[in-house]
N, C-alpha and C positions, 0 to 999 in steps of 0.2 A: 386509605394509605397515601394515595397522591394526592391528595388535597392537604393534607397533615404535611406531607414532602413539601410543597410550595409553601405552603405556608408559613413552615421553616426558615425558608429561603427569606422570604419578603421580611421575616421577623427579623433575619438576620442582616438586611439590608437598610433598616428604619433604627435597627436598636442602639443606643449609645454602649460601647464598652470599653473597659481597659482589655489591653491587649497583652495576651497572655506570656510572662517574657521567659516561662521555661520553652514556647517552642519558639521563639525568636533562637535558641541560645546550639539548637543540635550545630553540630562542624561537619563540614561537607564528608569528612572520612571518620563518619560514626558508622557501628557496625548497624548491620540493615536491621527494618521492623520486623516484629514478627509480622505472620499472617493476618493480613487485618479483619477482622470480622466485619467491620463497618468500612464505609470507605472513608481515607483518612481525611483529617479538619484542615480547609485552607488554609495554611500559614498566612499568620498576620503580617510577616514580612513584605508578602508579596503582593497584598491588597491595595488596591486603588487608596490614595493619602487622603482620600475624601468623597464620600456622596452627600448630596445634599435629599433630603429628604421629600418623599412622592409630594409635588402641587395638586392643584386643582387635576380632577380627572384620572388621579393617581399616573400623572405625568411625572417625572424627576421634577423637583421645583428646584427655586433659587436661593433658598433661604439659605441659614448657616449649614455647612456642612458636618455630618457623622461619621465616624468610622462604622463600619461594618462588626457585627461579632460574626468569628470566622469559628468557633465554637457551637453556634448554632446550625452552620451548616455541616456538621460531622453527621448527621441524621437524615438530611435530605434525600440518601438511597445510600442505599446497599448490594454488594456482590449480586447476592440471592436473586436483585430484580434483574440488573444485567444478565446474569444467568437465566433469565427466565426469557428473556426473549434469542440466547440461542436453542434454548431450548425448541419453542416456534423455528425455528429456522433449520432445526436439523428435525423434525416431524418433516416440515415441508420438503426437503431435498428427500425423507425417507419415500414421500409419497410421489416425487416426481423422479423416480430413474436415478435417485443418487446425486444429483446435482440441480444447483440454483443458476445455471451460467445462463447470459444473457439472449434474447432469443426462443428461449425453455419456458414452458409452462412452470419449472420449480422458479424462475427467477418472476416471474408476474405473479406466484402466489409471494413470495418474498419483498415483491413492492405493495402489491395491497396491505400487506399487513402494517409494515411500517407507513401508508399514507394514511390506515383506518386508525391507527393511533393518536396521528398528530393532528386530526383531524377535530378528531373526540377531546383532545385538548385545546381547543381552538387554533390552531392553525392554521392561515390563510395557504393552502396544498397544492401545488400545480406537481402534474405530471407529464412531465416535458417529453414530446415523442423526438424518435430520430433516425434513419436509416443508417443499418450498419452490415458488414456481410458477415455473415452468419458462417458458422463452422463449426463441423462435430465429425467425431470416427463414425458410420454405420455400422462397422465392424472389428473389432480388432486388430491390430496392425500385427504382421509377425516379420523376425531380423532371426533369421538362420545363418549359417557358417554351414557350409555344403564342403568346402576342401578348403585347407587340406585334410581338417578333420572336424566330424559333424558337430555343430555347438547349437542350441538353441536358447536365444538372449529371452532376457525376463521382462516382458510388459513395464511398466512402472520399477524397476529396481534400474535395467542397463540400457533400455532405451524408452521414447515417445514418440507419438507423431508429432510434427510439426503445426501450429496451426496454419491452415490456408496450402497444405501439401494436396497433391494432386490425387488421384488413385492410379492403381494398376498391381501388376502381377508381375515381379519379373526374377529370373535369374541369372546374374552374369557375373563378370571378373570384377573386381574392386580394384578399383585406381586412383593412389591419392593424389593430390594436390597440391604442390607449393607447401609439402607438412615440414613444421619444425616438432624432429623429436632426436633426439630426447628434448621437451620443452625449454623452451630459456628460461633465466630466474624469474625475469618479470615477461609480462604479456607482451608479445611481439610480431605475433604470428598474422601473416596478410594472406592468408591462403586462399583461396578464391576471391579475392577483392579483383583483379584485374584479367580483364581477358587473355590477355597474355599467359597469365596462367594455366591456361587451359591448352596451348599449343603442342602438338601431340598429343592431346586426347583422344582416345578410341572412341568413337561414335560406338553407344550401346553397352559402355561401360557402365557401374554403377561410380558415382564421385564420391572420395573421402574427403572431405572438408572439416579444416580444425578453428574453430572458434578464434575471431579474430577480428580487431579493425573495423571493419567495414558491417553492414545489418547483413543478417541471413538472409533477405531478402534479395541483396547483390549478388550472393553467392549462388545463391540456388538461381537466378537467372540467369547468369553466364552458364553456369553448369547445365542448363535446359537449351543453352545456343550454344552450345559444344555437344550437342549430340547425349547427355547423359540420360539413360532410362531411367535413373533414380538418385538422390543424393542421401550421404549420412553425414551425418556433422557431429564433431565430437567436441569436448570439452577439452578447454585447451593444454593444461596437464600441469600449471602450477597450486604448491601447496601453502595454503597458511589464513590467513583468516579471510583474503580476499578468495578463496576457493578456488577453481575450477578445473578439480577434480569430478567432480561428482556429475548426478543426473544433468543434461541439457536439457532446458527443455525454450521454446518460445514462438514466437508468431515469424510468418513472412511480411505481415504486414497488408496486402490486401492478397485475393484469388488469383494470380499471375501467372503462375503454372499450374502443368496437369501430368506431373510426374508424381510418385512417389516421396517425400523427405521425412527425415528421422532426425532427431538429435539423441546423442549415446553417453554415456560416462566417457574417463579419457582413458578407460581401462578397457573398456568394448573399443574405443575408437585403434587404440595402440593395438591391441590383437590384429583389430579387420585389416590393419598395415599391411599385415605380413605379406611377402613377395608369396603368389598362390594363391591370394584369398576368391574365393566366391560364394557370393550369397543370394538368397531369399529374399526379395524386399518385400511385403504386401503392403497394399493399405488400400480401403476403401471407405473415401468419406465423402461428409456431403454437404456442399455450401449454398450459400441466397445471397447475392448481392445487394438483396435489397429487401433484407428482414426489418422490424421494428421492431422498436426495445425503448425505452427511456430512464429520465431522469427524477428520481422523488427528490421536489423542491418546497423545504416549507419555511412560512416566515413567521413572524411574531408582528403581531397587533401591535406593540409595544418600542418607544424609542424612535430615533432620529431617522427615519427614513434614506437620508442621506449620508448616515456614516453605522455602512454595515459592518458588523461579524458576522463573519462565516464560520461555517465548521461543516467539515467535509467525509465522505467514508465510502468506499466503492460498494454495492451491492450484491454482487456478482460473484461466482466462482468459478473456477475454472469447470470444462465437462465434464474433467476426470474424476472429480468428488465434490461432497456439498459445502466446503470451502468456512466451515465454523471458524476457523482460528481466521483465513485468510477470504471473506474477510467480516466475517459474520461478528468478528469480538470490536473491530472500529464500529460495525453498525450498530450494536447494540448499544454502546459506550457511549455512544453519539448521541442516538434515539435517546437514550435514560436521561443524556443530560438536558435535554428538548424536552421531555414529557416532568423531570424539575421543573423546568424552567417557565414552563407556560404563561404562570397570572405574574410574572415579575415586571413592576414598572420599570422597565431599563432605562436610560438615559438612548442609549445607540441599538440599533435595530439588527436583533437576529436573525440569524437566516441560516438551512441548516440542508444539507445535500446529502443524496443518497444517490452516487453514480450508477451509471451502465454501462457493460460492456467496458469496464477497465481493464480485464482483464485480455480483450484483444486489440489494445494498444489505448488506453487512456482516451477513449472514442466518445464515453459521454459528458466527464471535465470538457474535452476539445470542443463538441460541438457547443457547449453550454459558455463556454468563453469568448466561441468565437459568433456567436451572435449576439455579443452583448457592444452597444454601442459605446462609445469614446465616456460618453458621461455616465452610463450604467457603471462599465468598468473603474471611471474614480469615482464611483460612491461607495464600494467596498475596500476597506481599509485596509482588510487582514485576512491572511485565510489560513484556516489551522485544519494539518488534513491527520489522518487515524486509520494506517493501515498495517495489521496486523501489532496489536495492543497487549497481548497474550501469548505470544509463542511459548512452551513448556519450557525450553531450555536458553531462557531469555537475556538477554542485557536490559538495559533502561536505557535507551537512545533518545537523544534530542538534535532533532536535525539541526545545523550548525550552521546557521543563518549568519554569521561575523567571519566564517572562515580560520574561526580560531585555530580548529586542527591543522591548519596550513597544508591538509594532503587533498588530492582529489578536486571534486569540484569548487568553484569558486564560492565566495559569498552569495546569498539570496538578494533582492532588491533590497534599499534602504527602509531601514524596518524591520529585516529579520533579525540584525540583532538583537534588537530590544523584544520580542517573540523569546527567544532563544534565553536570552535571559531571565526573561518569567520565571519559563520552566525550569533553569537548572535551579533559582532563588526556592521552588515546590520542594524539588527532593533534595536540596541543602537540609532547609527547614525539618523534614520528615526524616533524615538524618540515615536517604538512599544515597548510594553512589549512580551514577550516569556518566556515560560519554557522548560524543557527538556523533554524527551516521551525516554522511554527503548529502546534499539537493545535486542526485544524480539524473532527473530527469524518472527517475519509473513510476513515480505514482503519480497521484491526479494530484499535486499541487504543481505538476509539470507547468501542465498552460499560462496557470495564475504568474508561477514567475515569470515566464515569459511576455507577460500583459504586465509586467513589472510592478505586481503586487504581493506586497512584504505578506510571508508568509514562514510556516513553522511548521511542530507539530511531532510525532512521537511514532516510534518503532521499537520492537522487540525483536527484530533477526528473522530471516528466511532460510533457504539453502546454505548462508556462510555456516563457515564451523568456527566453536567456539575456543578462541585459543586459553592458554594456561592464566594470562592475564586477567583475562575477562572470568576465567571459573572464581579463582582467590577474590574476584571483586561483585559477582554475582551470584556465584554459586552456580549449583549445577555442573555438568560433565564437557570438560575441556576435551575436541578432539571429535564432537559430536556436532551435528548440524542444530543449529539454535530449532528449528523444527524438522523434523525430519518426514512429517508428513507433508510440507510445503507441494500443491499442488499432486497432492494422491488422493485417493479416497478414503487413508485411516485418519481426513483432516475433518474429523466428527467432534461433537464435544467430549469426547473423551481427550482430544487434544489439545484442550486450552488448559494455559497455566492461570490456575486462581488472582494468584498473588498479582502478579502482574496486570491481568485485567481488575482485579481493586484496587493497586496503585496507582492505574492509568486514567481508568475512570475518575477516579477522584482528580488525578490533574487538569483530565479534558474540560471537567466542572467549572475544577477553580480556574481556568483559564476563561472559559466561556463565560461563567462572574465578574471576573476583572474587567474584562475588556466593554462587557454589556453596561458598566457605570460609569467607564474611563473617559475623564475628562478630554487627555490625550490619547488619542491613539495611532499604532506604529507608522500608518500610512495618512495621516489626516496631515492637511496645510500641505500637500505637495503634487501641485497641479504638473499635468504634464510626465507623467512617469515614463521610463527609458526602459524599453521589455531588456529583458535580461534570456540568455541561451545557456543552458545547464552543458557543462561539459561532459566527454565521453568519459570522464574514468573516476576511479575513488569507490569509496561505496562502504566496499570490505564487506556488509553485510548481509548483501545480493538481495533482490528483487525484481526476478524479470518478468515486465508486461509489455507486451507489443514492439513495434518497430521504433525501439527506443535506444540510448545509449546500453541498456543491458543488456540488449541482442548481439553486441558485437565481443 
């Protein structure tokens, strides 16, 4: 079957065709496909205006150039295999404790699996190690309401622990902090940002702290040098499709204190307000400053050495569950499109990541960027990252590399726009609707921009909910978290949405196609790149990993 796959591919890269001009012709505001059974055919639109046909060696040669049939690559895989390798991934989190997160024996059977693959497909494999600190509950945390009258909060619905929160046991009064409530329209709130804040704090209080400005990581330290036995941090309490209403949840960023911390809804946080409150904090967990975890790196035999594609997908999941949609549907998607891809003589040289430890702050993109020297760094042109490709109650998001949306964060380095507009030219063609989602800094194409390499890539929605606009134009239920298992444990493969991981897949493909023969490509001829810093806001449809702008 993968040999018949590539060789689809290769047939489809060598063939002469006319190009098919009913799918040139769908208009960007056609109604959506049905469910695709196959993944869908690269639009001829979007193909490279010319490959010249394998030389000597079955190198790209020089001769006249072919277009591509994009027809023949409608065959090269299917939903079923994608699905087959969550399927592996959610076997392995069933056999390791529920979870794949980094550090865990589930996430080391999750890297061998994906390196025994690409391995078997010839791939040159490195498995890049790295220290990172380690983090997990021992035990279950518990958020009681002792007075004025007894409440016992819900694990996973009204609060979390924090990653990198301390342990202990404690009971005392609640005292908030610098709170704006009722919330303002838009985020405003600097509540524990400043020591000052904390003047007249009762040493042995526990601290309410509302999402805000500055990382969690600010907050809960001044809160630990004001005396506080524990901190809760709530969500900040506006509604609409930027959220933050619902679960908090996210990292401190490294082990810094040894208090208790929680993050809550802003519906638990707005109760614990009350003038009287006292509660229950527990939590006992247990960290390594200096676990090892790594990076699955693999390249292709094939193409310019010097002018890579990348394609990128974090490995990991959080402790709390085995992380299928988040983020097992970018690895799979990724993986299928790398085990097509194997025997293709590309012109530019593949290369295809499988992070670590993204999930407590984008730790294994960073180390992986940041020991890459001046001239490693511009010989990768592009990087297209794939996190969370499938959420059930989806958009079709294209990270918005030209700042089109003119909200939230800026532009990507020069280059993401032409990225950006590959993919919207895909689902014009397939006659899907999409919008654009910020380069807010949370995933692993963080670093890349910042080493001011053009970069892109695709989402389906986290924690945001999904407004009335986006139902009429995607379907699905407005008013609801685009997933709502995002970081729990019911994020098994029963929570991936079909459609969308067969839509996406098929883009990651045809992207990965293009750019592997591209004459031009978005970042080539531009010595000397200018890093670029993602701003704190924008987004709309949340994603928080680590001591990132989503922390605040």
């Amino acid at each position: 079957m993968r040999a018949r796959a590539s060789r689809g591919l290769l047939t489809a890269i060598t063939a002469v065709s006319a190009v098919a001009p009913a799918l040139c012709a769908g208009p960007a505001d056609a109604a959506p496909a049905p469910e695709p059974a196959a993944l869908p055919v690269v639009p001829p639109a979007v193909m490279p205006a010319a490959v010249s046909p394998p030389g000597p060696g079955g190198q790209p040669g020089a001769g006249p150039a072919r277009r591509p049939n994009p027809g023949t690559f409608q065959g090269s895989a299917r939903t079923p295999a994608v699905k087959r390798h969550l399927t592996h991934l959610q076997r392995i989190a069933d056999e390791n404790g529920g979870t794949r997160a980094s550090g865990t024996p589930g996430f080391d059977a999750s890297a061998a699996y994906v390196a025994d693959r690409l391995r078997a497909a010839g791939y040159r494999v490195t498995m890049q190690e790295f220290e990172f600190p380690f983090f997990r509950d021992v035990e279950p945390p518990v958020l009681k309401r002792t007075a004025p009258a007894a409440k016992t909060y819900e694990l996973g619905e009204d609060f979390r622990t924090m990653t990198y929160s301390g342990s202990g046991n404690v009971t005392a009064p609640v005292q908030g902090v610098d709170l704006v409530l009722p919330p303002s329209p838009a985020p405003s709130s600097t509540s524990g940002c400043e020591a000052s804040d904390f003047a007249g704090f009762t040493r042995g209080n526990i601290a309410l702290l509302q999402r805000g400005t500055c990382t969690f990581q600010v907050k809960v330290e001044l809160a630990q040098a004001a005396g506080a036995a524990g901190v809760i941090i709530f969500n900040e309490g506006q509604r609409g499709t930027d959220d933050r209403t619902g679960l908090l949840g996210g990292t401190l960023g490294a082990p810094t204190v040894n208090i208790p911390v929680v993050g809550t809804t802003f519906a638990a946080g707005e109760e614990l307000a009350a003038a009287g409150t006292t509660v229950t904090l527990t939590a006992k967990t247990e960290g390594d400053p200096r676990r090892k975890t790594h990076n699955v790196i693999a390249e292709s035999r094939w193409g310019d050495p010097d002018r890579v594609v990348m394609l990128g997908a974090h490995l990991d999941s959080v402790a709390e569950g085995p992380g299928i949609n988040d983020n097992g549907s970018g690895t799979a998607a990724v993986l299928e499109t790398a085990l097509a891809a194997n025997v293709l003589p590309t012109r530019n040289r593949l290369r295809f990541a499988f992070w670590g430890a993204e999930e407590l702050g984008l730790l294994g993109s960073r180390h992986y960027v940041s020991a890459l020297s001046a001239a490693e760094k511009e010989k990768i042109k592009l990087y297209l990252n794939f996190d969370m490709v499938a959420s059930p109650n989806h958009i079709f998001g294209i990270y918005d590399g030209d700042d089109s949306d003119a909200v939230g964060a800026p532009a990507g380095p020069p280059g993401s726009d032409k990225i950006e507009e590959l993919f919207e030219s895909y689902f014009r063609t397939m006659g899907l609707s999409y919008q654009g989602t910020d380069f807010t800094g949370r995933s692993d194409y963080g670093p890349f921009i910042e080493a001011g390499i053009p970069s892109g890539g695709l989402f389906t929605g986290a924690e945001g909910i999904k407004s009335a606009e986006e139902a009429a134009k995607f379907g699905g239920k407005a008013g609801e978290a685009y997933d709502k298992c995002y970081h729990r444990r019911c994020d098994t493969i029963a929570n991936i949405g079909d459609k969308p991981l067969g839509v996406n897949t098929g883009a990651i493909m045809m992207a990965a196609f293009v750019y592997a023969y591209a004459s031009d490509l978005p970042g080539a001829g531009a010595p000397g790149r200018t890093a670029v810093q993602p701003t704190k806001g924008g987004g709309g449809l949340e994603h928080q990993h680590g001591d990132t702008p989503a922390s605040r």
